[in-house]
Backbone bond lengths (Angstrom), bond angles and torsions (degrees), N, CA, C in turn:
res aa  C-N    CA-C-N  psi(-1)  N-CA   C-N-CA  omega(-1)  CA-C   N-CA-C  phi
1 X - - - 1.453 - - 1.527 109.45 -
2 X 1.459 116.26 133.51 1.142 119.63 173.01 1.615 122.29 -97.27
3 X 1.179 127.53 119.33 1.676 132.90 -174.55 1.224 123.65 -113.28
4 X 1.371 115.69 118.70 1.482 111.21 173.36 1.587 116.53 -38.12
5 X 1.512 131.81 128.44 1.268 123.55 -178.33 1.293 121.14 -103.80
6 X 1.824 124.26 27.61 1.220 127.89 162.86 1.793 91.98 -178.26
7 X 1.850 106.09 134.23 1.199 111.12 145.81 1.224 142.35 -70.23
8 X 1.046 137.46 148.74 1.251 141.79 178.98 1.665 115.52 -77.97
9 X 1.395 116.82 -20.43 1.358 141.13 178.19 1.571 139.57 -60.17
10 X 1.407 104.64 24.49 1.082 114.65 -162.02 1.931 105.61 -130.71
11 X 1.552 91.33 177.10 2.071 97.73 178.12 1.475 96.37 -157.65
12 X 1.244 87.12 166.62 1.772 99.81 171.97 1.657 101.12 -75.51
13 X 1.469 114.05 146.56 1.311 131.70 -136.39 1.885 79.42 -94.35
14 X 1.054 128.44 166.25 1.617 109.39 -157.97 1.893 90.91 -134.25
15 X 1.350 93.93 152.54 1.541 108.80 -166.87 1.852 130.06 55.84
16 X 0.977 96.66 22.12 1.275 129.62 170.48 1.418 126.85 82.04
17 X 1.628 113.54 14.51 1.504 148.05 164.87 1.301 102.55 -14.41
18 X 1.391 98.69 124.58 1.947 106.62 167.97 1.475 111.18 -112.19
19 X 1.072 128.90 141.73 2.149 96.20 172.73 1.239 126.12 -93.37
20 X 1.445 79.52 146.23 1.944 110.72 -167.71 1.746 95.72 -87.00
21 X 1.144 118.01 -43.75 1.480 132.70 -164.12 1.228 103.94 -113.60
22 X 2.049 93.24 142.89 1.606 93.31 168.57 1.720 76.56 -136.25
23 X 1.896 93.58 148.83 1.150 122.11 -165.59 1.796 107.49 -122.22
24 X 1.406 93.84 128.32 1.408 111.86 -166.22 1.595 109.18 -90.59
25 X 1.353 155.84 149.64 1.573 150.58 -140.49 1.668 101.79 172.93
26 X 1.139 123.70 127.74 1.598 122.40 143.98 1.205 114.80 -116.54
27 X 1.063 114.50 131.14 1.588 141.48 -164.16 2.308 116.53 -43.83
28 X 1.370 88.04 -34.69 1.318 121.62 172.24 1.998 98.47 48.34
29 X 1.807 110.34 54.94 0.802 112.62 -174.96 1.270 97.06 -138.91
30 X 1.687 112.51 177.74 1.874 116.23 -176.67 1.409 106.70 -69.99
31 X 1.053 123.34 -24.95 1.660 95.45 -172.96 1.640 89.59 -165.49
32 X 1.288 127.70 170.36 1.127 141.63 132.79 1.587 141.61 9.18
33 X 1.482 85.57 -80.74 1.924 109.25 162.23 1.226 111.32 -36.11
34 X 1.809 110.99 -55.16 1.309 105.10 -129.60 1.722 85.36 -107.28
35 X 1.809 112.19 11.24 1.449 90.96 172.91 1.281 100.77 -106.76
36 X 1.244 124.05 -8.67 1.368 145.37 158.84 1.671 112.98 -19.13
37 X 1.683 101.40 -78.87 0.995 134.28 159.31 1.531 117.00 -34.67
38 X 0.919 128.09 -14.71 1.767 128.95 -135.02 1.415 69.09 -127.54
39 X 1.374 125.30 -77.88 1.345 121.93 -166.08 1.700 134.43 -57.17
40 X 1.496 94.88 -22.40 1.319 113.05 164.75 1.597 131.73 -83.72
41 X 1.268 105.09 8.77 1.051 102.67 -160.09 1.570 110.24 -114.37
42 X 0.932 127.24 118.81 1.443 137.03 -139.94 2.019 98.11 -92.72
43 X 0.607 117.91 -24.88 1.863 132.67 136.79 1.027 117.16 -34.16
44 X 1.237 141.35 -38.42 1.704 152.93 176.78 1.118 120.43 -78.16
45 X 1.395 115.13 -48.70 2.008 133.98 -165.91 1.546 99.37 53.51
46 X 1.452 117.11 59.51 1.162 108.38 176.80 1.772 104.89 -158.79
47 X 1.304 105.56 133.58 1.632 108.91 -149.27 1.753 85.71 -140.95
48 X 1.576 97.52 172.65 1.286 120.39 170.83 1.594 111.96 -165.05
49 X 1.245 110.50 135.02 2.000 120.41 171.40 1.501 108.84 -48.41
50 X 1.488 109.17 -41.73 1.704 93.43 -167.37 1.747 90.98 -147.25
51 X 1.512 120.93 136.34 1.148 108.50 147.57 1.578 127.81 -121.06
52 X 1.419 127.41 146.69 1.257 105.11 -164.39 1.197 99.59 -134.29
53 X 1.535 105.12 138.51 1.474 116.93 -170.33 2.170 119.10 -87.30
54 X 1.228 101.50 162.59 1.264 97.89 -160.73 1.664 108.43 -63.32
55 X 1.421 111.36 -10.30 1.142 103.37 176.28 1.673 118.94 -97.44
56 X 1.350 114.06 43.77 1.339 117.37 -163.46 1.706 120.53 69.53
57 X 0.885 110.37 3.69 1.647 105.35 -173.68 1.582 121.36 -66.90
58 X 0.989 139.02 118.44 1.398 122.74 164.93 1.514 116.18 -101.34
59 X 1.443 106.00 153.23 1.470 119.81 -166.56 1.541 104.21 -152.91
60 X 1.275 95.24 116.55 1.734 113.73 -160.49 1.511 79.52 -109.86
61 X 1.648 105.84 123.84 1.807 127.09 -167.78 1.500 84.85 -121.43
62 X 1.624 131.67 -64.25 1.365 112.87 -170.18 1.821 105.78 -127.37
63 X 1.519 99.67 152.97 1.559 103.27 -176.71 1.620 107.47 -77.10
64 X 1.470 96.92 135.19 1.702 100.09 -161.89 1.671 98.87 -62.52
65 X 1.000 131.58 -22.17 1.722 117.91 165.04 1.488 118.27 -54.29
66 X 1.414 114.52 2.52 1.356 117.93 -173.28 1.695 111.72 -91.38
67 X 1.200 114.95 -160.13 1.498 111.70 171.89 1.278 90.04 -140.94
68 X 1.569 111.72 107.91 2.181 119.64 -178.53 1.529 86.10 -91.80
69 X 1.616 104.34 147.80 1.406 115.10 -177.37 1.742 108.34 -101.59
70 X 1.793 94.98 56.42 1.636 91.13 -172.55 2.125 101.44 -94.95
71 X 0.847 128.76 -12.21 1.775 95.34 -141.94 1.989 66.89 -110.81
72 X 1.057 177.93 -149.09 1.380 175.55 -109.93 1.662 98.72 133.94
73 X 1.452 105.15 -140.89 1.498 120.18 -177.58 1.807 99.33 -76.67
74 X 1.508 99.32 142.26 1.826 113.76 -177.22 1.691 79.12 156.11
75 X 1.360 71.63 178.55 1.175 115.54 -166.12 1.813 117.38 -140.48
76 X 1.757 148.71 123.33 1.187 127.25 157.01 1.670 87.64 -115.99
77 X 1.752 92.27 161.46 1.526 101.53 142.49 1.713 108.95 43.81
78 X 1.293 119.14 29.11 1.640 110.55 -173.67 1.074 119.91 99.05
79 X 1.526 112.39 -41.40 1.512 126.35 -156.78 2.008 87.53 -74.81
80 X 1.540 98.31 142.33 1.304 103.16 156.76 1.631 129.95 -134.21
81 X 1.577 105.83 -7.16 1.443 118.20 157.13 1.307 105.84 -91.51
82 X 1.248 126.14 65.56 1.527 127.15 177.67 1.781 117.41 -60.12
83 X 1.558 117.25 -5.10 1.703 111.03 158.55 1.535 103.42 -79.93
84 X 1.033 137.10 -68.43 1.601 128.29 -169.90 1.630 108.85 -54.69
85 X 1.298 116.87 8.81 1.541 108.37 165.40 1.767 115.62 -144.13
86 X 1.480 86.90 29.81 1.550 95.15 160.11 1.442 125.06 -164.85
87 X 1.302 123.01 -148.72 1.415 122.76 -140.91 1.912 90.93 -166.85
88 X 1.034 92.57 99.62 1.701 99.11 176.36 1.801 115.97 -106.45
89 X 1.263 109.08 162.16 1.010 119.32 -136.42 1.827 90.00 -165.82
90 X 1.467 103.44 108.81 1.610 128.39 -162.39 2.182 89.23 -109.91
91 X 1.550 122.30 115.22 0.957 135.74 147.40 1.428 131.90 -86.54
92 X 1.734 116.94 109.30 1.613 104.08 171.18 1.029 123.57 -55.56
93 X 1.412 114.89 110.95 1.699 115.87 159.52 1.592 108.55 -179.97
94 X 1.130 95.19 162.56 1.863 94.61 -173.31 1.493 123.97 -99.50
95 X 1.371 95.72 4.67 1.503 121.37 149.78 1.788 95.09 84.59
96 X 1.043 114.24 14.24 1.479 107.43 163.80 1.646 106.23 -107.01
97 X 1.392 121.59 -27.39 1.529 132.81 179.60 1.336 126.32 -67.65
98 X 1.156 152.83 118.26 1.753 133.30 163.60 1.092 112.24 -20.28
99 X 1.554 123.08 151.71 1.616 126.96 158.25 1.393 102.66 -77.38
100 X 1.318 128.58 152.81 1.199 154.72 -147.60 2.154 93.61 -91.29
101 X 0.958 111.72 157.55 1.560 113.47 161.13 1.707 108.17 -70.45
102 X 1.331 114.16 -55.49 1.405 105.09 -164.03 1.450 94.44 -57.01
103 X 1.489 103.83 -45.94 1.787 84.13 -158.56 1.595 122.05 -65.07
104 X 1.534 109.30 -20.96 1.594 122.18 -174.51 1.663 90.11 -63.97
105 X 1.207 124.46 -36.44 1.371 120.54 -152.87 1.504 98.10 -92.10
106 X 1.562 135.40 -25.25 1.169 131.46 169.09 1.287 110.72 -56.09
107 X 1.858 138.95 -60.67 1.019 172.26 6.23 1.456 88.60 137.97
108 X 1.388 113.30 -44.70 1.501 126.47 -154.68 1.447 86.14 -71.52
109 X 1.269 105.86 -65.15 1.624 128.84 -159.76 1.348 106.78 -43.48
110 X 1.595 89.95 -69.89 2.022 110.52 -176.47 1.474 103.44 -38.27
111 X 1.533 116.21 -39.44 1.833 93.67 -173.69 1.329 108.00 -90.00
112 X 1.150 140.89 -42.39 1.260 114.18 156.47 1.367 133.85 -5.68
113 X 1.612 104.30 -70.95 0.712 104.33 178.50 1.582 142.42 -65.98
114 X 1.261 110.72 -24.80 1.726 142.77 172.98 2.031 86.35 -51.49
115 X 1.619 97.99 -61.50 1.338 104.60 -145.62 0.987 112.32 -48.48
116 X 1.240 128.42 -24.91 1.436 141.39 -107.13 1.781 92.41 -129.12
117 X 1.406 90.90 -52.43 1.456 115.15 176.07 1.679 109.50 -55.67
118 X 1.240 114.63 -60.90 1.863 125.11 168.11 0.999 115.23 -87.08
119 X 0.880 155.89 5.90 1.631 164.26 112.57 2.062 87.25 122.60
120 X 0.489 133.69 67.09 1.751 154.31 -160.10 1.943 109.71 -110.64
121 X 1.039 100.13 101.26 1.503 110.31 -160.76 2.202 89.45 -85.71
122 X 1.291 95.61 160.54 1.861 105.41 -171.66 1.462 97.60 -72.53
123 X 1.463 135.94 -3.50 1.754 125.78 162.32 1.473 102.53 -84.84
124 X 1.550 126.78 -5.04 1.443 120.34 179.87 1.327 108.58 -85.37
125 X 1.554 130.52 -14.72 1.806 130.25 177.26 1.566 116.91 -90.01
126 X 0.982 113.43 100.27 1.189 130.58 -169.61 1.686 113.85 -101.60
127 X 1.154 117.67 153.36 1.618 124.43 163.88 1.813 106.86 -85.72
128 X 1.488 104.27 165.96 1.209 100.84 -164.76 1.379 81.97 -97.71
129 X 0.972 142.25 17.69 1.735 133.74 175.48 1.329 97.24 -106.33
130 X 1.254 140.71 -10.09 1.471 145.98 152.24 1.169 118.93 -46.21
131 X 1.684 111.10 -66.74 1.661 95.20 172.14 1.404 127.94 -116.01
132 X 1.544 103.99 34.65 1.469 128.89 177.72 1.626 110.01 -128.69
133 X 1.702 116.39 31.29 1.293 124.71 -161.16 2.037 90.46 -47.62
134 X 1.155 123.53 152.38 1.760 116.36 124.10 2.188 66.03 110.26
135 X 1.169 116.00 -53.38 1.735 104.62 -161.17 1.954 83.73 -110.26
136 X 1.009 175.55 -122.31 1.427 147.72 -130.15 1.002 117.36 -91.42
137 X 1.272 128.48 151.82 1.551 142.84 -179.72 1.643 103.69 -122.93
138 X 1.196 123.76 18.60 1.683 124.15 -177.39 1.640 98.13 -83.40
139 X 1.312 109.46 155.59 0.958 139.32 -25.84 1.534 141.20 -57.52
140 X 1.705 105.98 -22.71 0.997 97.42 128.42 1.960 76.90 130.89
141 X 1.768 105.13 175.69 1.839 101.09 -174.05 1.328 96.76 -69.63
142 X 1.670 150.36 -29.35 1.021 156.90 -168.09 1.530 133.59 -76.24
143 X 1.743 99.77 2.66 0.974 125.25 -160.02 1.802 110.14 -92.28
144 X 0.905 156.37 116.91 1.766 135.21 -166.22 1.249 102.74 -109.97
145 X 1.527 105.28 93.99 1.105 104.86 144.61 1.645 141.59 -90.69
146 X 1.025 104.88 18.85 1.675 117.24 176.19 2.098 91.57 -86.97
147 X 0.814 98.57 -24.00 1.890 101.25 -169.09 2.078 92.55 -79.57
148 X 1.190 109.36 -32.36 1.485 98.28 -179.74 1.577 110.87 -105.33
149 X 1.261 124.88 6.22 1.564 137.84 148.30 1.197 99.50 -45.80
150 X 1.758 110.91 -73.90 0.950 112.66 -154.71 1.432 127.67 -77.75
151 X 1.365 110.98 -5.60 1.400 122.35 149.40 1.600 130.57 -81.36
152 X 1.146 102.55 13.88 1.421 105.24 175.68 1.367 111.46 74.60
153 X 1.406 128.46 -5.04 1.465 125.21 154.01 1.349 140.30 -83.82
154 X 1.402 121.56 22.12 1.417 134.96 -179.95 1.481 102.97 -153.13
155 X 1.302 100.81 -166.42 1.911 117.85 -176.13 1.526 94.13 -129.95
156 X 1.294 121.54 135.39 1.633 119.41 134.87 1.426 92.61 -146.70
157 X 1.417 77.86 151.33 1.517 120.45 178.16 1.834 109.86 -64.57
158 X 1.343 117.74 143.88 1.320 132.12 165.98 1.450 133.34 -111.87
159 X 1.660 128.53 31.38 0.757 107.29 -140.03 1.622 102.27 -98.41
160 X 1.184 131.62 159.55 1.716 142.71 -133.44 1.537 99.12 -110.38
161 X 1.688 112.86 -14.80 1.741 77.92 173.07 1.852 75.10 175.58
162 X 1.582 128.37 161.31 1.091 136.25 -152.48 1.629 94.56 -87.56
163 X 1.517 106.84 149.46 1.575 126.82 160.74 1.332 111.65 -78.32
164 X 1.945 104.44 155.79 1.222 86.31 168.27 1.964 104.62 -88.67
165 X 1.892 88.52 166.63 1.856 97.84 -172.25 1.375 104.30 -58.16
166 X 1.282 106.22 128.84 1.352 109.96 171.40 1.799 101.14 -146.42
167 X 1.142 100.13 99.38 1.799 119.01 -177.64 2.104 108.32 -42.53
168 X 1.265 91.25 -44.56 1.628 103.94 -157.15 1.729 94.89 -81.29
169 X 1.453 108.99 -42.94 1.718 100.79 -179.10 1.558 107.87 -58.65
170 X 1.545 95.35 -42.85 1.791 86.60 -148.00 1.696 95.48 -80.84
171 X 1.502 128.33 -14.22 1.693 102.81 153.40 1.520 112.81 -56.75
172 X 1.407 122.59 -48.20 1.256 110.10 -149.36 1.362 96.29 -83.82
173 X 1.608 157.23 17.81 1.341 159.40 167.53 1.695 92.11 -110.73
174 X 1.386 127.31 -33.21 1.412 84.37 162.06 1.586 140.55 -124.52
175 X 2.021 88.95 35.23 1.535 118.19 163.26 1.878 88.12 -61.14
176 X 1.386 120.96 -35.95 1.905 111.93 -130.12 1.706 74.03 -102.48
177 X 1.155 134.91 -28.94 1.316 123.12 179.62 1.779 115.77 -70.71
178 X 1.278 126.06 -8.57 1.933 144.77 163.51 1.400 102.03 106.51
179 X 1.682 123.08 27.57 1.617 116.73 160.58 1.682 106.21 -89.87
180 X 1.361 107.46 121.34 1.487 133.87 144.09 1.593 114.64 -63.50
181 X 0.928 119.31 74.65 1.585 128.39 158.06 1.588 106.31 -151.93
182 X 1.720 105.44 139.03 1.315 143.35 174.85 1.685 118.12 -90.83
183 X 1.580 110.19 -18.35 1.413 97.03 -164.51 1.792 100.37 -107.58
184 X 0.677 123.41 173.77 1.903 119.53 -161.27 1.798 85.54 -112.23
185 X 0.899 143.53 -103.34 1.580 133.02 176.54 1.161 127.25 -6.89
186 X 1.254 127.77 -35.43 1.790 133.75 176.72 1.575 83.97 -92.90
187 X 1.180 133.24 -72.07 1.719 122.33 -158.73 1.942 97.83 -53.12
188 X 0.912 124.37 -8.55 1.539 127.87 -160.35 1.431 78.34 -92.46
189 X 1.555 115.93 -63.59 1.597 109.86 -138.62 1.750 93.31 -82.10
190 X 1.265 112.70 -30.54 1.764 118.58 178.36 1.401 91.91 -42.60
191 X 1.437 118.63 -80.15 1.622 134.29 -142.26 1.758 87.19 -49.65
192 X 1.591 130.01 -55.35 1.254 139.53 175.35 1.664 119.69 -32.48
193 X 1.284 100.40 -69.69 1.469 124.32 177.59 1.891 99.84 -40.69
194 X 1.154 124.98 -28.65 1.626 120.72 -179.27 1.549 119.17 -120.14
195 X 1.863 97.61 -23.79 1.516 84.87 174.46 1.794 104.58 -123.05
196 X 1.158 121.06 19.70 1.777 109.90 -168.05 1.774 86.59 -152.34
197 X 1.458 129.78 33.63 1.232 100.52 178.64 1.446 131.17 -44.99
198 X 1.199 114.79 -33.21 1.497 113.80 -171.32 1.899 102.42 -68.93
199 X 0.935 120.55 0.64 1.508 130.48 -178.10 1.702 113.06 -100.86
200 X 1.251 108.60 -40.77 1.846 101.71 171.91 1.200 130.50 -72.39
201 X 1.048 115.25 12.04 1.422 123.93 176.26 1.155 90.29 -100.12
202 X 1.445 152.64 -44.07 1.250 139.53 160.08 1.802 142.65 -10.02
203 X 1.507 67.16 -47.85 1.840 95.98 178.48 1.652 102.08 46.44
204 X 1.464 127.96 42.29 1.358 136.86 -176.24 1.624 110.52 -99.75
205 X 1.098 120.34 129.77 1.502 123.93 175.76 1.641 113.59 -33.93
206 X 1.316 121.95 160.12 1.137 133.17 -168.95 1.184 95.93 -75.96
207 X 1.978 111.16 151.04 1.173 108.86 -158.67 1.775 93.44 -154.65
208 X 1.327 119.65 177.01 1.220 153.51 -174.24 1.623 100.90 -40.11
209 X 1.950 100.29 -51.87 1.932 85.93 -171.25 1.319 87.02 -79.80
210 X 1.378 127.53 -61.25 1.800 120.40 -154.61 1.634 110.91 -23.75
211 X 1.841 96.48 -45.46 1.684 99.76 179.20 1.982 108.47 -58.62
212 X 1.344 92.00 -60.40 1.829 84.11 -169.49 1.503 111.23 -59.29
213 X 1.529 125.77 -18.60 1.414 104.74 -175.84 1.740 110.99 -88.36
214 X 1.725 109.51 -22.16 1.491 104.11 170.12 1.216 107.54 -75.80
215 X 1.834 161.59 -39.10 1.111 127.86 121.41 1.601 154.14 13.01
216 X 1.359 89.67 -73.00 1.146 98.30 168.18 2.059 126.26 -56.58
217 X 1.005 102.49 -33.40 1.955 117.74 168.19 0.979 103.06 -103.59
218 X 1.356 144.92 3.74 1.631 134.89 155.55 1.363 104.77 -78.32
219 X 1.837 123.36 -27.89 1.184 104.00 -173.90 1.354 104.23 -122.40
220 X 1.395 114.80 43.21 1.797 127.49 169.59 1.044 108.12 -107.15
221 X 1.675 122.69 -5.60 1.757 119.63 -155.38 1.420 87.84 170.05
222 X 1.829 102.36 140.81 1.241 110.58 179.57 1.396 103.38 -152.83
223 X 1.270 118.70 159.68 1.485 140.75 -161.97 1.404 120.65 -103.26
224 X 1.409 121.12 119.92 1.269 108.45 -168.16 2.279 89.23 -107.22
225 X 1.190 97.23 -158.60 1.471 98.96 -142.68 1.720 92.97 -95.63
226 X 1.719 112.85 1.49 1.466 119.72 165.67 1.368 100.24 -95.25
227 X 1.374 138.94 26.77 1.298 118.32 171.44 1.711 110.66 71.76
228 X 1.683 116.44 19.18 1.778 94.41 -166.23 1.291 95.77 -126.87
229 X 1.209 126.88 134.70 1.591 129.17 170.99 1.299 122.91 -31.96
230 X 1.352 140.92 136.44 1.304 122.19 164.16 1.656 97.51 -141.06
């Protein structure tokens, strides 16, 4: 396979932005090549730091000192130019399929290594349906993030047994966790979509765990008024 080996799609990261966030994406295209292509293509205005193909491949398109024009309009944690404060990261798949082993295991590596590099704690890796609730749903229910918990590159929640429903807490625990959403059904089905997939297909009113697990990461990590974990 042949891959473009740098986009053209990128800027200097603006106000002197380092990244806080790394942002998770599947391409939701036929193959590789052709998202390859997609990202390179200066016709699009749409870029990414790393994309990695289902067969483990990695393909570094822009240098993470750059500003890649992957995660669009959102918002995390305060932040609302969310490219000048992160580091995106393009997955092959069409987001209805499993991710592949090689590639989870490439994926594995790369944040490490990112992390390590920006000093980027596992509440800084986010899905792009995180701070694009209501307009992306990538990476998507198929996505495992319990597999990068448990590597110390993500967050999930533990929580031991259901709350009672309480509509008004569980926005405001997962205002304090860096979701920007107002409407109680999309913040329900978001929080789902990354931590309860086997539950959004339900499409069932908010309930007992949704409360204890937004809880539960409201009070693992908290937000000060720059948008930065503490």
């Amino acid at each position: 396979m042949s891959l473009p080996r740098q986009s053209p799609n990128f800027g200097p990261r603006r106000e002197g932005a380092t990244p806080s966030l790394i942002v998770i994406h599947y391409t939701a295209m036929e193959d590789c090549e052709g998202a390859a292509r997609a990202l390179c293509d200066p016709s699009r205005e749409v870029s990414a730091h790393y994309l990695i193909g289902r067969d483990g491949g990695c393909h570094a398109l822009v240098d993470e000192a750059m500003r890649a024009w992957h995660a669009g309009a959102g918002a995390w944690r305060g932040i609302v130019d969310v490219n000048s404060h992160s580091i995106g990261i393009e997955l092959d798949n069409c987001g209805f399929s499993p991710f592949s082993e090689p590639q989870m295991a490439c994926l594995g590596d790369l944040l490490r290594g990112i992390m390590a590099r920006w000093d980027i704690p596992p509440e800084g890796v986010i899905g792009h349906s995180d701070l694009a609730a209501g307009r992306k749903i990538d990476p998507g229910p198929r996505f495992d993030w319990a597999r990068l918990a448990h590597e110390g590159l993500a967050v999930m929640p533990k929580p031991r047994a259901p709350l009672a429903i309480d509509p008004q807490r569980f926005m405001n625990d997962c205002a304090q966790i860096g979701y920007h959403v107002e409407d109680l059904d999309l913040m329900r089905d978001t929080l789902r979509r990354r931590y309860r997939p086997h539950a959004l297909a339900k499409a069932a009113p908010l309930d007992g765990w949704d409360c204890a697990i937004a809880a539960d990461l409201a009070a693992r990590f908290g937000v000060d008024r720059a948008g930065r974990v503490t």
